[in-house]
KELUM-265219 format. One line per field, with one value per residue (C-alpha): residue in three letters; x negated, y negated, z. Coordinates in nm, 4 decimals. Example, Ala and Ser with C-alpha at 12.3 -4.5 7.8 and 13.67 -1.06 7.14 Angstrom:
% residues 2
r = c(ala ser)
px = c(-1.2300 -1.3670)
py = c(0.4500 0.1060)
pz = c(0.7800 0.7140)
% end
This chain:
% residues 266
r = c(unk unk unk unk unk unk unk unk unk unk unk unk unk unk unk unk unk unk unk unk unk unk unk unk unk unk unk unk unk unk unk unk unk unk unk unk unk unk unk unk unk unk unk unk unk unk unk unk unk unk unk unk unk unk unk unk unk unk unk unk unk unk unk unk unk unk unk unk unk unk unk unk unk unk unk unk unk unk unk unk unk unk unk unk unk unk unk unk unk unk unk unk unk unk unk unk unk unk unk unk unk unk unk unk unk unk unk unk unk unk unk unk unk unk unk unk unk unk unk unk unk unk unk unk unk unk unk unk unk unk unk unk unk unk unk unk unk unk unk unk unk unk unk unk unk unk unk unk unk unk unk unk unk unk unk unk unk unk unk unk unk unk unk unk unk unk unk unk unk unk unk unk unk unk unk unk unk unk unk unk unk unk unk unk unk unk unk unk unk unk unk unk unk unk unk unk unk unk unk unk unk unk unk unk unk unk unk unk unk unk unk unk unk unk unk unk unk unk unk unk unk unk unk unk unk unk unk unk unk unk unk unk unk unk unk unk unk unk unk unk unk unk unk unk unk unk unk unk unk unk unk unk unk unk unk unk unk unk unk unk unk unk unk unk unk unk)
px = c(0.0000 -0.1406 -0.2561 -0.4695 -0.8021 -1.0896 -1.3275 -1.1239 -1.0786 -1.4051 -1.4920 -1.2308 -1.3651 -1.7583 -1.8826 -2.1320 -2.0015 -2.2012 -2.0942 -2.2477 -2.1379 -1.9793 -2.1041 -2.0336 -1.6931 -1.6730 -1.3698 -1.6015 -1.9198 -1.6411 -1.5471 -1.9209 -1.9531 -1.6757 -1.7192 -2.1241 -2.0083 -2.0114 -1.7296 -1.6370 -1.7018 -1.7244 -1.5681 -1.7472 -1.5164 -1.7440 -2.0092 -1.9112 -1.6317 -1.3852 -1.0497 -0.7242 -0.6687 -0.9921 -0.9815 -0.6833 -0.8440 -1.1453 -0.8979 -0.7556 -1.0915 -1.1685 -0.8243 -0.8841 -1.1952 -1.1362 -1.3146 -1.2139 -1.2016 -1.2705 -1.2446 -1.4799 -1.2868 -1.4400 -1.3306 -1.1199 -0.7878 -0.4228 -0.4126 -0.6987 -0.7025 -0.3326 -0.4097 -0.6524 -0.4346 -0.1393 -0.3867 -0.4244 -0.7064 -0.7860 -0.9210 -1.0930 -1.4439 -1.4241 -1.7689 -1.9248 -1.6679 -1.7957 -1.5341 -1.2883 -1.0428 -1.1681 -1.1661 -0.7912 -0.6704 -0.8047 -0.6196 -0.3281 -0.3377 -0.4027 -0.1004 0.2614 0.4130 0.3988 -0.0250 0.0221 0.1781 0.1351 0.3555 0.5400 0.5802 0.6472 0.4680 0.1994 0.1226 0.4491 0.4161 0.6625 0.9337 0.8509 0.7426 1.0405 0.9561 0.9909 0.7368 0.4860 0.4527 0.3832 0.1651 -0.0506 -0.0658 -0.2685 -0.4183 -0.5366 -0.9036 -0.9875 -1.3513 -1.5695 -1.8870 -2.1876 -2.3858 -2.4383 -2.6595 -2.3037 -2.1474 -2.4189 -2.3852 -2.0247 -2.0303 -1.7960 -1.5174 -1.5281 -1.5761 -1.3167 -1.0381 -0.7398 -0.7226 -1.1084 -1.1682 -1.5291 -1.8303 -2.0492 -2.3833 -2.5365 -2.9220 -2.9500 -2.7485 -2.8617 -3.2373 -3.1103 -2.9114 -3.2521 -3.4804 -3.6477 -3.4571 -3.5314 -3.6645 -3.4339 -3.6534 -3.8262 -3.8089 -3.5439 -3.3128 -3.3776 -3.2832 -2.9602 -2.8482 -2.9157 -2.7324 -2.4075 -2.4293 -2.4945 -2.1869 -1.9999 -2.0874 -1.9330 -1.6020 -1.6071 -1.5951 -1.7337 -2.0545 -2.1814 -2.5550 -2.7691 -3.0831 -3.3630 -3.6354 -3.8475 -3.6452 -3.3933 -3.0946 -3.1825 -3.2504 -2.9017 -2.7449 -2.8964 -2.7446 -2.4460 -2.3763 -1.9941 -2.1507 -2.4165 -2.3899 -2.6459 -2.7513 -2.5264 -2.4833 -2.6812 -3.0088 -2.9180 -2.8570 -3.1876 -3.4051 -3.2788 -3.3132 -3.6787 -3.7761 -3.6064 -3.8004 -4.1575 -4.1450 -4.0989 -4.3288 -4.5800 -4.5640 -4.5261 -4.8734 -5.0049 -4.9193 -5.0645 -5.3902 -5.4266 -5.3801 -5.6616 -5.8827 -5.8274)
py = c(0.0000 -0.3141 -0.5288 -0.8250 -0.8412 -0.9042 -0.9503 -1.2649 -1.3829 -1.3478 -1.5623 -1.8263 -1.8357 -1.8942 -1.5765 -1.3705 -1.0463 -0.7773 -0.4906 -0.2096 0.0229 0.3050 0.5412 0.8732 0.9847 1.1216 0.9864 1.0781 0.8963 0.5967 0.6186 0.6608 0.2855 0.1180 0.2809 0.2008 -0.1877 -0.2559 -0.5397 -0.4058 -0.1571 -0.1651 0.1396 0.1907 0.3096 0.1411 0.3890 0.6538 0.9028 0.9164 1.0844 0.8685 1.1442 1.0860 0.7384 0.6633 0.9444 0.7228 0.3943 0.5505 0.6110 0.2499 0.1669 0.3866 0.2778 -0.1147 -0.1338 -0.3808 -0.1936 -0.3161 -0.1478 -0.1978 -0.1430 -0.0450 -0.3431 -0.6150 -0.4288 -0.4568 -0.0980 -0.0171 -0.3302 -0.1888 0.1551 0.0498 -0.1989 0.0306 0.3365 0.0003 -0.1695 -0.5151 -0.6475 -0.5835 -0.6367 -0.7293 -0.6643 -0.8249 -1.1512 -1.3597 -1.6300 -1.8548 -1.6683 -1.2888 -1.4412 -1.5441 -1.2530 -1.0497 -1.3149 -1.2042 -0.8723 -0.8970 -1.0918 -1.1135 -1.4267 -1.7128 -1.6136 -1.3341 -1.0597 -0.7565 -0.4606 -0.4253 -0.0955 0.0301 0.3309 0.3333 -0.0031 -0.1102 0.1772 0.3736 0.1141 -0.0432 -0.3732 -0.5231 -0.5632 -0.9550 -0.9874 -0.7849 -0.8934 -1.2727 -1.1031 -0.9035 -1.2370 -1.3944 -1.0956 -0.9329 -1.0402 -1.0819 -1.1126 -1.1762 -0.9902 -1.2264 -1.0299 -1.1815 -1.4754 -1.5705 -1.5953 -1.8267 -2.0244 -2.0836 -2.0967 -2.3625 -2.3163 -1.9133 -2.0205 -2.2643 -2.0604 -2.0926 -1.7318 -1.6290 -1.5106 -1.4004 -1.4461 -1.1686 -1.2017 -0.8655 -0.9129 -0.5759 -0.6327 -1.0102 -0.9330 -0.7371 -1.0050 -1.2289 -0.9874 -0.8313 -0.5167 -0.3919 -0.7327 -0.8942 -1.0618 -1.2382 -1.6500 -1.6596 -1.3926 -1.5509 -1.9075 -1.7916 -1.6346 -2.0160 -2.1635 -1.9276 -2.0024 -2.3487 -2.3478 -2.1888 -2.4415 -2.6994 -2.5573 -2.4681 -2.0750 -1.8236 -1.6567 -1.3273 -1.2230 -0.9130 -0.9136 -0.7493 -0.9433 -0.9560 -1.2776 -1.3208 -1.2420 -1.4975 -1.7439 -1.7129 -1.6635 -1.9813 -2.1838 -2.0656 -1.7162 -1.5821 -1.2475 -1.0306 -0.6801 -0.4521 -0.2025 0.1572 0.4379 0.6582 0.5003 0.3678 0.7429 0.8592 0.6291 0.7360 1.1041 1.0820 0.9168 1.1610 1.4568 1.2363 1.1922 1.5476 1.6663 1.3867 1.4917 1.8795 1.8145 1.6582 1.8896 2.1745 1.9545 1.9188 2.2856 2.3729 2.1474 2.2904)
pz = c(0.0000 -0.0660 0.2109 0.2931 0.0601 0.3418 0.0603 -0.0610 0.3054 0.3816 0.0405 0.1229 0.5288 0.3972 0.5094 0.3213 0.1832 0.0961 -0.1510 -0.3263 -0.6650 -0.6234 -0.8715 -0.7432 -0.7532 -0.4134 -0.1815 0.1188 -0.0058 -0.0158 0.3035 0.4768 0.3031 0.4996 0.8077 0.7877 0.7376 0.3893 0.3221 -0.0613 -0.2825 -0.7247 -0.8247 -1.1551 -1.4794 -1.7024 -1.7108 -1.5067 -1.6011 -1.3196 -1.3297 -1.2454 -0.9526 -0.7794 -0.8166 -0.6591 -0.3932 -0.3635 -0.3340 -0.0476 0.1368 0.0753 0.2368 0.5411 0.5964 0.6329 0.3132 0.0135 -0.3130 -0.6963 -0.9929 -1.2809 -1.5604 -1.9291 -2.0587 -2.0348 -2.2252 -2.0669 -1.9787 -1.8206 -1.6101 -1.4922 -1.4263 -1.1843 -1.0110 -1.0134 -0.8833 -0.5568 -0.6494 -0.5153 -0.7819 -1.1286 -1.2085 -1.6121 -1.7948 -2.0927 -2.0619 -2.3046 -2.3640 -2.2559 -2.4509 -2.3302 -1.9716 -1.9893 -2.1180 -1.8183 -1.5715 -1.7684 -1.7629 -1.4216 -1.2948 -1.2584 -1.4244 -1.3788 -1.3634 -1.6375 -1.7901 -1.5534 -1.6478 -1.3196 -1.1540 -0.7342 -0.6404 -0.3771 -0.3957 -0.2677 0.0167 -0.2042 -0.1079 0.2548 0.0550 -0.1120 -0.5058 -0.4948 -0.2041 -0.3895 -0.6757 -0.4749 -0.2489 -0.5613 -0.7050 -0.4047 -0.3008 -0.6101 -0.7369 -1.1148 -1.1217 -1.4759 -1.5372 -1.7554 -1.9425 -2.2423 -2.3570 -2.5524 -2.2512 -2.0738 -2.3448 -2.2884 -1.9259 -1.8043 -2.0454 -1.9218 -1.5127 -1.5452 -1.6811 -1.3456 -1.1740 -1.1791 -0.8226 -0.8575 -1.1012 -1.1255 -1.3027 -1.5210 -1.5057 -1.7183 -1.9949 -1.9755 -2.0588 -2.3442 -2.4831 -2.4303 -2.6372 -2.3124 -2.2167 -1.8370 -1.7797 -1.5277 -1.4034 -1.7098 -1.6636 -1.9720 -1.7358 -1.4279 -1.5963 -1.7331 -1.3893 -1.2036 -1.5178 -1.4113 -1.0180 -1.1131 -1.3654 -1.0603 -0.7977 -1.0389 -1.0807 -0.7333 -0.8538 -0.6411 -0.7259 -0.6420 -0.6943 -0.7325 -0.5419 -0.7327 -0.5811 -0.2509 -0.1067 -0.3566 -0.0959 0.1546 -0.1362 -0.2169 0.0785 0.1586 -0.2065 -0.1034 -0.2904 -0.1796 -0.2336 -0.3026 -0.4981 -0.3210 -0.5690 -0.5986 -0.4271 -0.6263 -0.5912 -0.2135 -0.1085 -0.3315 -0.1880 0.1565 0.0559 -0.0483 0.2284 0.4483 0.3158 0.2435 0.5908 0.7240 0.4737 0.6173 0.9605 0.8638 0.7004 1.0145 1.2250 1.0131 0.9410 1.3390 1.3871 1.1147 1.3317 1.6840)
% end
């Protein structure tokens, strides 16, 4: 059932919120991230294949779990943006937005009129009833988050006419796909990159739309948390819970080895 977005309040009270991608479909994995203090998860559709059953599984982790949920969509298309919010998203995370145009029609899609077009359905978002029909579709229209993804130099180019478009909740800059569009692929953090990522924040600050960064860099997240980032995207859970998982065993295996070079030695 849908119910207040924390990741929006916490936007709207100037606290920092800090999210990570969830790449692994795995309800459980989605539930270890709210209850270890995560304020939202990116449900990723865009590159990972996730069936409509376990993603409405993994929605209702997030919900449990205190945990605001987003879905990246695989584009910015009517449908999928509505079989995400009708599975109870809180929001959509729309890649590749390139335009004023592209980023209208994803506020659309996203919202009940007056804001939009939304095909209009009950179901579990309405707690199968409990919220009257009227009342919802007001409350998914303050609730519900429509955030653009910039990954093209296209896109930087047209900045303000895409961050001023009325119903953008959240900008969300694409480092990756950026340096690609610049002619250096894999190098986010190439001057040109690194340029065009101030250029959206600084677009944002302007039009008084909120940003969210990725830190990639030694410092970066308390350079922006100190410009005034709403957010910050911390990686995914793949390479999060591989990190953690090679340290785990390096470190056995280091004091394993110790122990068995002491014991050679006594």
């Amino acid at each position: 059932m849908l119910t207040e977005n924390r990741l929006k309040a916490a936007i709207a009270q100037g606290r920092l919120a800090l999210g990570l991608i969830g790449s692994v479909p795995s309800p459980l994995l989605v539930e270890m991230l709210g209850y270890a203090g995560y304020d939202f998860v990116i449900l990723d559709q865009e590159h990972v294949g996730v069936n409509p059953e376990t993603l409405e599984n993994m929605l209702r982790a997030a919900e449990c779990s205190g945990l605001t949920a987003l879905v990246r969509v695989p584009s910015a298309a009517p449908d999928g943006i509505l079989r995400a919010l009708d599975a109870g998203a809180q929001g959509v995370v729309v890649p590749r937005v390139r335009s004023r145009e592209e980023a209208e029609a994803a506020v659309r899609a996203a919202r009940y009129h007056p804001g939009g077009s939304r095909g209009i359905s009950g179901g579990r978002t309405t707690g199968f009833g409990r919220i009257p029909l009227a009342e919802y579709l007001e409350r998914a229209n303050r609730e519900v988050m429509v955030v653009a993804m910039i990954e093209d130099r296209e896109a930087v180019e047209a900045i303000d006419s895409i961050v001023s478009v009325p119903g953008l909740d959240l900008i969300l800059e694409g480092a990756i796909d950026l340096s690609q569009s610049y002619g250096v692929p894999a190098r986010f953090d190439h001057p040109e990159v690194q340029q065009a990522i101030r250029r959206i924040a600084e677009a944002c600050r302007r039009h008084r739309v909120p940003f969210c960064a990725i830190p990639r860099l030694p410092g970066q997240a308390e350079a922006w948390s100190r410009e005034g980032a709403a957010a910050l995207l911390l990686g995914d859970d793949r390479g999060v819970a591989f990190r953690a998982l090679k340290a785990h065993v390096a470190t056995v295996r280091e004091e394993l080895s110790g122990k068995q070079g002491g014991a050679a030695t006594s």
